[in-house]
Backbone as CSV, one residue per row, in Angstrom:
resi,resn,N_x,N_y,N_z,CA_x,CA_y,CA_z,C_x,C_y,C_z
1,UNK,51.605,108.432,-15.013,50.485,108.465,-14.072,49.174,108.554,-14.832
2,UNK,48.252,107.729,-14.385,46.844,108.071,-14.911,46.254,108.770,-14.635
3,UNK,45.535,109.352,-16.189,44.670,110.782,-15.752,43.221,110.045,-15.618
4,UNK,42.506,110.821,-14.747,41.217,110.149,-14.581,40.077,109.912,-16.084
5,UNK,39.534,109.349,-16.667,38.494,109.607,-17.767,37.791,110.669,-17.137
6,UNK,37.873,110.923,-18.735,36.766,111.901,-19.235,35.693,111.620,-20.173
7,UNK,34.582,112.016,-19.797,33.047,112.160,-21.093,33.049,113.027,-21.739
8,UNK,32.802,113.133,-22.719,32.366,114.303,-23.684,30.928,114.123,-24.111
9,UNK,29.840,114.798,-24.359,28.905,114.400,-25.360,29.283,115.997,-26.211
10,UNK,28.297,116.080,-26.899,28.315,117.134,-28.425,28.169,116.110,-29.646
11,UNK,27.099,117.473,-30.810,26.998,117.177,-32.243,27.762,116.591,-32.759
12,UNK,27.761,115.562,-33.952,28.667,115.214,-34.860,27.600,114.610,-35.869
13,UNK,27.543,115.133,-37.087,26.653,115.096,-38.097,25.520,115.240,-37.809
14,UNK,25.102,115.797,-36.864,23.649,116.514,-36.255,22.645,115.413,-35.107
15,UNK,24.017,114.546,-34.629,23.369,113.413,-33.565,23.998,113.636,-32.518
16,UNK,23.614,113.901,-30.903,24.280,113.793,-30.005,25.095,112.693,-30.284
17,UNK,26.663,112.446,-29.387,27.213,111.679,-29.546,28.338,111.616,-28.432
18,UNK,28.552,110.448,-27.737,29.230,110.447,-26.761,30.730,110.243,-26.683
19,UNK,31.708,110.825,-26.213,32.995,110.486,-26.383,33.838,110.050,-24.805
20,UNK,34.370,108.623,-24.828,35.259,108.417,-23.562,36.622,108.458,-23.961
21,UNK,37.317,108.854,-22.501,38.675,109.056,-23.245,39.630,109.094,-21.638
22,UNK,40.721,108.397,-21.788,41.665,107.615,-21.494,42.681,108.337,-21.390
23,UNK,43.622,109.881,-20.764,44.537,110.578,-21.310,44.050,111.557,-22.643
24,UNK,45.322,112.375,-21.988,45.390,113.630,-23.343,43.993,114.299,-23.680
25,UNK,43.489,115.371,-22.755,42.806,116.137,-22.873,42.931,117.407,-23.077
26,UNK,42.986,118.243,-23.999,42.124,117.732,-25.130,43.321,117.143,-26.317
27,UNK,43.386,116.300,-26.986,44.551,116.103,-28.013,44.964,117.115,-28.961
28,UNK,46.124,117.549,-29.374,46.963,118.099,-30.353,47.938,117.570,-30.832
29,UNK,48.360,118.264,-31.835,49.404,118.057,-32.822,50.620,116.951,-32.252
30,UNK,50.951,117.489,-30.894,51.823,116.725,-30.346,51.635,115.350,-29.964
31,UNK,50.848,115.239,-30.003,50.380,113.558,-29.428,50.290,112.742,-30.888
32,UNK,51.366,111.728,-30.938,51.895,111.091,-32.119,50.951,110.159,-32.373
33,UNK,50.445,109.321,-31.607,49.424,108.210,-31.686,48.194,108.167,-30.722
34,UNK,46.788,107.468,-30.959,46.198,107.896,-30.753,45.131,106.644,-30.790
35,UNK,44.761,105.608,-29.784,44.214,104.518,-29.578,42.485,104.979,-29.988
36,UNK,42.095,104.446,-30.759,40.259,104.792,-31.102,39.893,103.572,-31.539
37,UNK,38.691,103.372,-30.133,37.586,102.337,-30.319,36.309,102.568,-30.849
38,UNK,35.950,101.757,-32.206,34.915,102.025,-32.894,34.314,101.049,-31.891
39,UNK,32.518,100.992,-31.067,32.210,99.561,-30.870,31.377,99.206,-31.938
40,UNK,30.268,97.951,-31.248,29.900,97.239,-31.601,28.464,97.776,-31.523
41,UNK,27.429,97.120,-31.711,25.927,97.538,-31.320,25.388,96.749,-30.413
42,UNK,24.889,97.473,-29.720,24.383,98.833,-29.344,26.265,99.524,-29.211
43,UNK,26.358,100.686,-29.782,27.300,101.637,-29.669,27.672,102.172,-29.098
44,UNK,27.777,101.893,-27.526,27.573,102.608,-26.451,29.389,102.413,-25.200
45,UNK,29.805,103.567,-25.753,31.113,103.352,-25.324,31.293,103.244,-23.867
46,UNK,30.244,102.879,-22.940,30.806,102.772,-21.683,31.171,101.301,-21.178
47,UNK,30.778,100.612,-22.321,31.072,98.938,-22.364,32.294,98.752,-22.161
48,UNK,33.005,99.651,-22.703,34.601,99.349,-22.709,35.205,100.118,-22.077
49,UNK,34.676,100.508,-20.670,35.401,101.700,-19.777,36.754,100.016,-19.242
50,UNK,36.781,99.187,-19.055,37.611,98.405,-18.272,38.476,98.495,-19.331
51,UNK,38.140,97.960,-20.430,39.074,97.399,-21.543,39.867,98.431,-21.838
52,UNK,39.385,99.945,-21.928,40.142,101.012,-22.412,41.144,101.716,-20.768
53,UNK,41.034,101.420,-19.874,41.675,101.880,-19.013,42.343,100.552,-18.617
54,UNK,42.655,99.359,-19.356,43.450,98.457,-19.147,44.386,98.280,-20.130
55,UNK,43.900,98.900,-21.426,44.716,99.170,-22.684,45.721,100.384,-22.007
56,UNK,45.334,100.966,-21.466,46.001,102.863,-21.382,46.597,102.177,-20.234
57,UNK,46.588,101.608,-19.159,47.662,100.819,-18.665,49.296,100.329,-18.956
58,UNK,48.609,99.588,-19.836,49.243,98.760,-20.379,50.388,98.909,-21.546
59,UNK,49.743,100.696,-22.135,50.765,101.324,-22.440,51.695,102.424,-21.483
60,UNK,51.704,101.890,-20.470,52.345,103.001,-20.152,51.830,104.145,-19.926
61,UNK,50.963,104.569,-19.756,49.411,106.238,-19.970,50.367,106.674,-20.972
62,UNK,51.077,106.549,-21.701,52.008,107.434,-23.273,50.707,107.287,-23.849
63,UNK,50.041,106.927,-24.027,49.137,107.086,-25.497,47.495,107.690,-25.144
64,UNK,46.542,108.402,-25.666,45.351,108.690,-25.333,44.894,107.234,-26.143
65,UNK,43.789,106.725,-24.731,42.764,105.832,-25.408,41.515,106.544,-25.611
66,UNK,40.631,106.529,-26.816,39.231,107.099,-26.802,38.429,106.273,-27.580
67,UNK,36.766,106.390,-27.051,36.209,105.242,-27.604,34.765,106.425,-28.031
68,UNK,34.460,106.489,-28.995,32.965,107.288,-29.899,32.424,106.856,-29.803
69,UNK,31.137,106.915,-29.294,29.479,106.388,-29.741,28.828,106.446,-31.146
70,UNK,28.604,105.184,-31.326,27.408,105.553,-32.518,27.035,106.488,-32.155
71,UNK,25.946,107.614,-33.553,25.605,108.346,-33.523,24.150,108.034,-33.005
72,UNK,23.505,108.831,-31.901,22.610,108.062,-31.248,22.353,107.481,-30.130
73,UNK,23.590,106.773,-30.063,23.918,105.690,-29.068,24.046,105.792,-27.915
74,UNK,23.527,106.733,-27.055,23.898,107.800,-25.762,22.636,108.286,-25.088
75,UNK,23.198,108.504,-24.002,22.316,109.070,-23.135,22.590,110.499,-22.888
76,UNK,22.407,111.661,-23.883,23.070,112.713,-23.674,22.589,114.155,-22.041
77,UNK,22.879,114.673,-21.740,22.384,115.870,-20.837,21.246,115.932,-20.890
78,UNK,20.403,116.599,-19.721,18.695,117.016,-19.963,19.139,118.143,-21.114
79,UNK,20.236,118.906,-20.872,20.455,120.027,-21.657,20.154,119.806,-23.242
80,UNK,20.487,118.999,-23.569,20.659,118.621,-24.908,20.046,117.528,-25.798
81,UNK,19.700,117.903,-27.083,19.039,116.696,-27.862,19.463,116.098,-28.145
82,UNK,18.587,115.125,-28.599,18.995,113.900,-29.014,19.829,113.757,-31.225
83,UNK,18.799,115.205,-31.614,19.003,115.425,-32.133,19.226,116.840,-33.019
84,UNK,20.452,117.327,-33.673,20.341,118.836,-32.966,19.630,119.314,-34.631
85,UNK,19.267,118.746,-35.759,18.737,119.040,-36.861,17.896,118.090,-37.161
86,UNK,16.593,118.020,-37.019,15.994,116.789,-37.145,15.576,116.272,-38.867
87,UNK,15.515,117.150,-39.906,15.815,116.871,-41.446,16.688,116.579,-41.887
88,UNK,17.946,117.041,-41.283,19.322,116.942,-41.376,19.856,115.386,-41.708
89,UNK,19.174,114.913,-39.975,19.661,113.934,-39.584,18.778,112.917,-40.630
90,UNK,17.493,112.937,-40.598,16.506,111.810,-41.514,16.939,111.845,-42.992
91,UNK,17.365,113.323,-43.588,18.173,113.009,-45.077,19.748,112.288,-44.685
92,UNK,20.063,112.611,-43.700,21.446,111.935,-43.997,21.571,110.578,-43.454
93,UNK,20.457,110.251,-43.133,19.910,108.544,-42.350,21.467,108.291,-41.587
94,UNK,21.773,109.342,-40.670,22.682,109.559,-39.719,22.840,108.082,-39.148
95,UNK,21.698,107.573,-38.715,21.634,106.352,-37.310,21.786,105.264,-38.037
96,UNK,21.609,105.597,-39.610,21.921,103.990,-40.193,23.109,103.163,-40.155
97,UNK,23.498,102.122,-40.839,24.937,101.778,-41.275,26.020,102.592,-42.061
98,UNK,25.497,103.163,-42.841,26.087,103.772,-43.556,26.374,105.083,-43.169
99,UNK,25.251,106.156,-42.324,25.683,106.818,-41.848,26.366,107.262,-41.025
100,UNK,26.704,105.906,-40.106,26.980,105.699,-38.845,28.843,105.640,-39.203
101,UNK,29.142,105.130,-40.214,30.640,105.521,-41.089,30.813,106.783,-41.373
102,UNK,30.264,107.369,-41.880,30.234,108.497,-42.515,30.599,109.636,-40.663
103,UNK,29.495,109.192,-39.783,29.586,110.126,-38.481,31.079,110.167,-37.886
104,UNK,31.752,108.583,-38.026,33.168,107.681,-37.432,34.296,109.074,-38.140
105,UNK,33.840,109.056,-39.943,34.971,110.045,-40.657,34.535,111.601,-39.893
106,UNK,33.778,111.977,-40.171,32.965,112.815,-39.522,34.152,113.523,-37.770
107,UNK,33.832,112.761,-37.252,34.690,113.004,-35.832,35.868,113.113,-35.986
108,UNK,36.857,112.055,-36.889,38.338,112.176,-37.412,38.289,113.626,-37.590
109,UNK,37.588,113.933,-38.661,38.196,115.326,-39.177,37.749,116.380,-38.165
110,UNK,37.288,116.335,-37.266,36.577,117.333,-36.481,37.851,117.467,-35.177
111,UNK,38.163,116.251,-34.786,38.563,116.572,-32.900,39.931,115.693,-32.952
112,UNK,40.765,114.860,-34.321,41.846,114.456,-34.177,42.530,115.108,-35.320
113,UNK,43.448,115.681,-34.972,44.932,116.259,-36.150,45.060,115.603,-37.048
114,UNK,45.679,116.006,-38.269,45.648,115.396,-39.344,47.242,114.587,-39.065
115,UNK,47.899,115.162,-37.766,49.375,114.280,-37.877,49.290,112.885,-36.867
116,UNK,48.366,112.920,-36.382,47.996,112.044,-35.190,47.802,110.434,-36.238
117,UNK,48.787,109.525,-35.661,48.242,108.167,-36.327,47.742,107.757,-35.062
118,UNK,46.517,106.689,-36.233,45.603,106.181,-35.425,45.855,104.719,-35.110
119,UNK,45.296,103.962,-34.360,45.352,102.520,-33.836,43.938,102.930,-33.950
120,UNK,43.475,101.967,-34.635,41.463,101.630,-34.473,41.317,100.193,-33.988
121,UNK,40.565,100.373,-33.520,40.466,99.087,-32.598,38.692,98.573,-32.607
122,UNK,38.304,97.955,-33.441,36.860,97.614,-33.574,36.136,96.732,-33.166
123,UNK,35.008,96.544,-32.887,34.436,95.117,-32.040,33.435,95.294,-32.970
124,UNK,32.851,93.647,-33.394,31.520,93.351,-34.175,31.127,93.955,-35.329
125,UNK,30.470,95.128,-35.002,30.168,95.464,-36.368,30.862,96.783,-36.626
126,UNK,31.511,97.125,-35.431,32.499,98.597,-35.328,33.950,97.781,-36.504
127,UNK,34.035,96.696,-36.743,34.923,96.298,-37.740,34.653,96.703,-39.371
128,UNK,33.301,96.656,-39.400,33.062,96.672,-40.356,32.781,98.055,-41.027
129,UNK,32.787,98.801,-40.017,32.775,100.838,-40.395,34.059,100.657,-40.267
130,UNK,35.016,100.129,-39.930,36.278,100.388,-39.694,37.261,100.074,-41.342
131,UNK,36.716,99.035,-41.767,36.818,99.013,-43.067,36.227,99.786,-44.024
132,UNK,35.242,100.393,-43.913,34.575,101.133,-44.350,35.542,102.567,-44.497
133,UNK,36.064,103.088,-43.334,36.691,104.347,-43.165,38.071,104.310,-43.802
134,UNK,38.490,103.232,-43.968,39.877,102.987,-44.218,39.738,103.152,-45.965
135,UNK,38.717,102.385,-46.413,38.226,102.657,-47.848,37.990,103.746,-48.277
136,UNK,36.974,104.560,-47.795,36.478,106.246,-48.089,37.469,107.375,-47.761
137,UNK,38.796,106.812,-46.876,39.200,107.856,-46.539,40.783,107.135,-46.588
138,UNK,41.182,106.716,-47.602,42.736,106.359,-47.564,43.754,106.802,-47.690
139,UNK,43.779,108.577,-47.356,44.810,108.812,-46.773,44.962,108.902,-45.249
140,UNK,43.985,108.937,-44.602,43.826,108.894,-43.383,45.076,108.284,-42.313
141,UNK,45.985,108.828,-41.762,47.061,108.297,-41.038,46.799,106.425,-40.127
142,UNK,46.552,105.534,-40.280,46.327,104.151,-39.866,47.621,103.626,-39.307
143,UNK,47.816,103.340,-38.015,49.139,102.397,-38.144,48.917,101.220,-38.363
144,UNK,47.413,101.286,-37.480,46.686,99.258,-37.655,45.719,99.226,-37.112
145,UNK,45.223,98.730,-37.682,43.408,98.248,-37.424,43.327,96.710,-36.552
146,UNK,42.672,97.371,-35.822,42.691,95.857,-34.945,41.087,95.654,-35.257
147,UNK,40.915,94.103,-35.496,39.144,93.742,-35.656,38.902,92.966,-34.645
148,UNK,37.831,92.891,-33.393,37.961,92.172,-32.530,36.676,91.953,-32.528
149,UNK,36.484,89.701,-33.072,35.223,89.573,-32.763,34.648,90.504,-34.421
150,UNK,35.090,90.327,-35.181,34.938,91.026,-36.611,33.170,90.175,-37.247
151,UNK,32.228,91.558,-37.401,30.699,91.057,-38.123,31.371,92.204,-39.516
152,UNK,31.338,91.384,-40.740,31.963,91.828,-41.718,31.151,91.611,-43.648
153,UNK,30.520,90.617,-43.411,29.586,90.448,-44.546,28.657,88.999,-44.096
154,UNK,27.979,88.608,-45.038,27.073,87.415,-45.436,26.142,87.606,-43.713
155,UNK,26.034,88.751,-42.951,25.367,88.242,-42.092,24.197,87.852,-41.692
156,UNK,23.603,88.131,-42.864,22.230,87.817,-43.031,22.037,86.291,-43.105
157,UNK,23.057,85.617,-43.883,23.111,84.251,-44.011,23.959,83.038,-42.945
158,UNK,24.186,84.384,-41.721,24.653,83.199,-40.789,23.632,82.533,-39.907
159,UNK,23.770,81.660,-38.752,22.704,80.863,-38.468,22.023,81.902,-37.556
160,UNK,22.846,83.016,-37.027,22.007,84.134,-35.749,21.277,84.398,-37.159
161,UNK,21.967,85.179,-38.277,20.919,85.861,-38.700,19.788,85.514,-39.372
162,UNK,20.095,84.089,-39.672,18.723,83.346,-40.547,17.699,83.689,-39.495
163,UNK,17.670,83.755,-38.176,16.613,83.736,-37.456,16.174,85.039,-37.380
164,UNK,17.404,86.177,-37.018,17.049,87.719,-36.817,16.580,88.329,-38.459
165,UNK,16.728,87.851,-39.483,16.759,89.061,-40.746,14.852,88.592,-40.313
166,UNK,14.196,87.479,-40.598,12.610,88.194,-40.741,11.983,88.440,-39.020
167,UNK,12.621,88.575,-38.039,12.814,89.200,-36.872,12.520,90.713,-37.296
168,UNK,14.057,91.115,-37.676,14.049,92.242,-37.948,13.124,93.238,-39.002
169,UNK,13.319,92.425,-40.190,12.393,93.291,-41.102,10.728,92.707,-40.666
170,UNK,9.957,92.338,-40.328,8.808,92.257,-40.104,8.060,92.242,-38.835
171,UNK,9.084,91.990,-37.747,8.739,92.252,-36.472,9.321,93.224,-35.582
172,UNK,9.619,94.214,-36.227,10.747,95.572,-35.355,9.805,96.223,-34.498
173,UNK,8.429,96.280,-35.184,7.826,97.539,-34.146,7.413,96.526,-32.919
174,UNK,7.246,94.916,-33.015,7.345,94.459,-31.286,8.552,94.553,-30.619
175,UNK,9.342,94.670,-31.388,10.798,95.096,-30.295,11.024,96.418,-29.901
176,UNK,10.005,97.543,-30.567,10.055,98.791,-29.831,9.352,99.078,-28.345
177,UNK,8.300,98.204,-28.689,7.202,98.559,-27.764,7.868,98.053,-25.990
178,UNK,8.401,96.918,-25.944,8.890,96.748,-24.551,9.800,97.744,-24.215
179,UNK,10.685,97.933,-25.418,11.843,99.176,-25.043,11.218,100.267,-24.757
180,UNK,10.190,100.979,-24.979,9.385,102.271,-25.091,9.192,101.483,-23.261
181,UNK,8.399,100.566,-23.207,7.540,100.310,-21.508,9.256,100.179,-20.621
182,UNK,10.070,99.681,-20.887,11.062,99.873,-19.822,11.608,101.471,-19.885
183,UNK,11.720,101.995,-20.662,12.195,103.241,-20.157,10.918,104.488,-19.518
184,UNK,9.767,103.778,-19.163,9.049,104.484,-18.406,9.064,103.733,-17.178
185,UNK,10.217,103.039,-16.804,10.388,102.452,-15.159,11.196,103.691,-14.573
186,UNK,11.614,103.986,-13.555,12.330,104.663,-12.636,13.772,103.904,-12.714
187,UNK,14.610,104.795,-12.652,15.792,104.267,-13.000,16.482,102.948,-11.671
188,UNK,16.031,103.266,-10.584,16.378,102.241,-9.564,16.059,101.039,-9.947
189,UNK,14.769,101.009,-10.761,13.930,100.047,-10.917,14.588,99.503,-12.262
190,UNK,15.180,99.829,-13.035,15.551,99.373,-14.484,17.275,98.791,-13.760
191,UNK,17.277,99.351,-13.049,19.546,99.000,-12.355,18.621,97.982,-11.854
192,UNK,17.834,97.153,-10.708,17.375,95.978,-10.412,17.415,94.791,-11.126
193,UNK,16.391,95.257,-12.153,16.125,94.670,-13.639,17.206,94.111,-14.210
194,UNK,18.252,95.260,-14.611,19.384,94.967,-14.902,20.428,93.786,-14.766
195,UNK,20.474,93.979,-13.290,21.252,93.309,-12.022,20.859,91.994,-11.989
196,UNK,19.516,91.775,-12.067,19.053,90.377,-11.779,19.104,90.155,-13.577
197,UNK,18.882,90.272,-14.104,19.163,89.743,-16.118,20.727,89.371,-15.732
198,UNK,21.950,90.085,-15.829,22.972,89.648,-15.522,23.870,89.220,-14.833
199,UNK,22.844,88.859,-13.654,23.475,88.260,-12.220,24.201,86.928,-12.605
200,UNK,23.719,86.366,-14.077,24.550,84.505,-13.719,25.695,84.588,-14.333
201,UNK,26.219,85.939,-14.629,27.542,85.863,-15.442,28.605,86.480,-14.080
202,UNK,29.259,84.636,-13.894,30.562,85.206,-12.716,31.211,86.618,-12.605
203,UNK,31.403,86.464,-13.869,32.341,87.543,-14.121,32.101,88.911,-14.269
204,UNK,31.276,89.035,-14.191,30.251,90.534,-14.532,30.901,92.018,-14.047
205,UNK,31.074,92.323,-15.142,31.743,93.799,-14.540,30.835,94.639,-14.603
206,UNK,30.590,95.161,-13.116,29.657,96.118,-12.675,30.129,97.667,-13.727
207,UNK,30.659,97.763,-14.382,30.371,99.001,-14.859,29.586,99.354,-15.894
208,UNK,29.011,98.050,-16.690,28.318,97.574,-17.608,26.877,97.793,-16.948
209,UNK,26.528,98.264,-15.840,25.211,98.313,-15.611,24.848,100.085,-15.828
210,UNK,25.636,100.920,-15.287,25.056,102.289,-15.669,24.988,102.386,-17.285
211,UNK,26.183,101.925,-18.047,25.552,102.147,-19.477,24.521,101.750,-19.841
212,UNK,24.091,100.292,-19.554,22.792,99.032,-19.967,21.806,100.355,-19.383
213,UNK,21.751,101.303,-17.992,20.607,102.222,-18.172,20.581,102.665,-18.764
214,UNK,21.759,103.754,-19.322,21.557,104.875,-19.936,20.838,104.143,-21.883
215,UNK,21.289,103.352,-21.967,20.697,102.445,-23.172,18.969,102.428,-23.184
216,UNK,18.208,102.225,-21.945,17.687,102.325,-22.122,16.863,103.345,-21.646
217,UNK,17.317,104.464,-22.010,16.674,105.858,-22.274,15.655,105.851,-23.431
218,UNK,14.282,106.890,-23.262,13.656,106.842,-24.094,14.114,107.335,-25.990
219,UNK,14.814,107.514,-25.907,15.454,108.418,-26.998,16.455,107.757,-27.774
220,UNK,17.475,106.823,-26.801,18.197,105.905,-27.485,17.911,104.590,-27.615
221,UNK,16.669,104.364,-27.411,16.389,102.545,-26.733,16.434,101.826,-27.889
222,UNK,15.789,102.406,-29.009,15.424,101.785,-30.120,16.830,102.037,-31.420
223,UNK,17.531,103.362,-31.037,18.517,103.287,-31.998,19.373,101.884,-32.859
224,UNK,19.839,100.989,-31.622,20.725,99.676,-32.203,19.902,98.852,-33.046
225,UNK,18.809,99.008,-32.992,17.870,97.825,-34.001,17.728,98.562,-35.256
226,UNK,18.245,99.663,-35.725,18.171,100.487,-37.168,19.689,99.847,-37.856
227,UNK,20.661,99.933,-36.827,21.665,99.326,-37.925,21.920,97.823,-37.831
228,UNK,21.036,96.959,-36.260,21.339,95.813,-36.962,20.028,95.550,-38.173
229,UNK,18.955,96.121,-38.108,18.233,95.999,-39.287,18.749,96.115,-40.574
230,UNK,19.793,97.153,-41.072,20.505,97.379,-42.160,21.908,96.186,-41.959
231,UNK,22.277,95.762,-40.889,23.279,94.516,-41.115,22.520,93.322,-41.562
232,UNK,21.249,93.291,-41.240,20.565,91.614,-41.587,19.965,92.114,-42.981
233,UNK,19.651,92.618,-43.556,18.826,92.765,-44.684,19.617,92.461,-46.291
234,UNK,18.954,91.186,-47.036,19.822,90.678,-47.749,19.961,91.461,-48.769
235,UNK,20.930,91.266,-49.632,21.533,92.200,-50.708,21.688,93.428,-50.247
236,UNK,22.567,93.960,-49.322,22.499,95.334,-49.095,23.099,96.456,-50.090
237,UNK,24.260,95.660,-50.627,24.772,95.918,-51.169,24.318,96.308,-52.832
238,UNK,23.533,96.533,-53.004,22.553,95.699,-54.711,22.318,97.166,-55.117
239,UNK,22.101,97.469,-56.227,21.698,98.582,-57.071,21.443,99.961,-56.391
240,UNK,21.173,100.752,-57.319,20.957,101.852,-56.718,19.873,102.040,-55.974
241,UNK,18.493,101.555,-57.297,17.096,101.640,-56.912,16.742,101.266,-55.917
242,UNK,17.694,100.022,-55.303,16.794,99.202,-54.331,17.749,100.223,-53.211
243,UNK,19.225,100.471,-53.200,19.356,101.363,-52.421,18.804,102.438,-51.548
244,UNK,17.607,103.013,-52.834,17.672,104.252,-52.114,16.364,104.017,-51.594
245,UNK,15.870,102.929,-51.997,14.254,102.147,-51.336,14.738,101.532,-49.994
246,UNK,15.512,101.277,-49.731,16.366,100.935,-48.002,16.143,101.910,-47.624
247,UNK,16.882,102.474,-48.142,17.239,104.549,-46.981,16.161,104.739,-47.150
248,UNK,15.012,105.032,-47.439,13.463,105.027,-47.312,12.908,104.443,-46.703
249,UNK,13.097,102.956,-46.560,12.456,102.233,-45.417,12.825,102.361,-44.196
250,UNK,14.216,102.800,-43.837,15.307,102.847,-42.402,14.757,104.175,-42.176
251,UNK,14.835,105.291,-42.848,14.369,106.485,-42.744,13.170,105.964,-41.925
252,UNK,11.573,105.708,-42.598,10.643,105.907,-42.028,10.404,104.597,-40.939
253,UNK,11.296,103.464,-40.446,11.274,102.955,-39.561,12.027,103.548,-38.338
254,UNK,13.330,104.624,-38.788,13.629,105.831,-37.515,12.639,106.657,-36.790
255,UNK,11.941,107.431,-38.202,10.443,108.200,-37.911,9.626,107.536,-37.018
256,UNK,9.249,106.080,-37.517,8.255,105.547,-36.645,8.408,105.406,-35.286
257,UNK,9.931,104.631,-34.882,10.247,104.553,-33.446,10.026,105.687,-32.716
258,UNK,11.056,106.674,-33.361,10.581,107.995,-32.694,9.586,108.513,-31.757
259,UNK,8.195,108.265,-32.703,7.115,108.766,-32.502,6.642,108.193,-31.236
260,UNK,6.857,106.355,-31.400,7.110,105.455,-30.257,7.733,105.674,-28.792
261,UNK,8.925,106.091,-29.192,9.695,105.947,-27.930,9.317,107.658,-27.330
262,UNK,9.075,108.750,-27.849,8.812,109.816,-27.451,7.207,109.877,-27.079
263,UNK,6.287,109.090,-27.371,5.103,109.117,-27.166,4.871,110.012,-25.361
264,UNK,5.591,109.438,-24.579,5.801,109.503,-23.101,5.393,111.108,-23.280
């Protein structure tokens, strides 16, 4: 029998962070396997409320499905911040790419057993932390990694990104500024908005519209353009120096939005 979902939000490396989940509340030792969806960006696990309660179907409800938010990626409580250490989070460039792996290991060791094997199941660029985790952390119990729709390297040099990398690095703060003016609409008024943007897709699953709000909250609006900024930016991979001159630039392009999207 199916148990109804559940939300979680709470800290994980000092970023609110949202958790859906499919069965087995709360998980222990006893629960042998253990379905986890990394997504895609924007990180926002309510995209896959169908997919994950059609997976947990489909097994039989035997297995917990759960899907993590980027760190960020959420619309958390009035109760609660967005961010619960704000130095914390800017030295550990939490919201970046890299940190955003680091948050994925981060949760493993926090809220799943060390006997629990995992099924990871990744979309877009959630493939590519997914490789990431499997690397940094190889003892980690894996039965299989599923990549779905896999963004994995050269993306700077594909034909989206030839257009998005000087998008991104030279025109980011015009892509803040509309996001900053829609999340000072009234929320009726942004579900409209919504509704009519994705009215020509037949198929449209209405549950995709409360997340698309909560996305654009003042606090999370701008988060997804920090790590596709760090997915388009060429040589990411390259030396130290220029390394730690990235995490400096992502750093103070987090700072800046910030200041942006909180202006309100």
């Amino acid at each position: 029998m199916m148990d109804p979902p559940h939300t979680d939000f709470f800290y994980c490396c000092g970023a609110a962070t949202e958790l859906l989940r499919f069965g087995s509340c709360p998980l222990t030792s006893a629960h042998k396997v253990l379905f986890l969806i990394i997504p895609g960006n924007p990180g926002v696990v309510g995209f896959y409320r169908t997919f994950m309660q059609t997976l947990h179907s489909r097994c039989g409800y035997q297995h917990p499905v759960w899907a993590v938010s980027h760190a960020g990626h959420c619309a958390p409580p009035a109760s609660m911040d967005m961010i619960e250490d704000g130095a914390s989070a800017a030295e550990d460039d939490v919201f970046g790419l890299d940190g955003q792996v680091e948050h994925k290991l981060a949760f493993l060791r926090n809220h799943v057993p060390r006997e629990t094997s995992l099924v990871l199941i990744g979309h877009s660029i959630g493939c590519y932390i997914i490789l990431e985790m499997m690397k940094r952390n190889p003892e980690q119990k894996v039965l299989k990694a599923l990549l779905l729709f896999p963004t994995i390297e050269r993306m700077a040099q594909s034909p989206q990104g030839k257009v998005m990398t000087p998008v991104l690095c030279h025109m980011r703060y015009v892509v803040y500024l509309p996001l900053f003016l829609l999340s000072l609409l009234p929320d009726r008024l942004k579900v409209g908005l919504i509704r009519l943007m994705l009215g020509g897709i037949r198929s449209l699953d209405l549950t995709v519209v409360q997340p698309t709000l909560g996305l654009l909250s003042g606090d999370s609006a701008g988060r997804p353009c920090f790590v596709l900024l760090q997915c388009h930016v060429p040589g990411r991979a390259g030396n130290e120096e220029s390394s730690k001159k990235r995490r400096h630039d992502y750093r103070e392009t987090s700072r800046q939005a910030d200041i942006l999207l909180r202006s309100d």
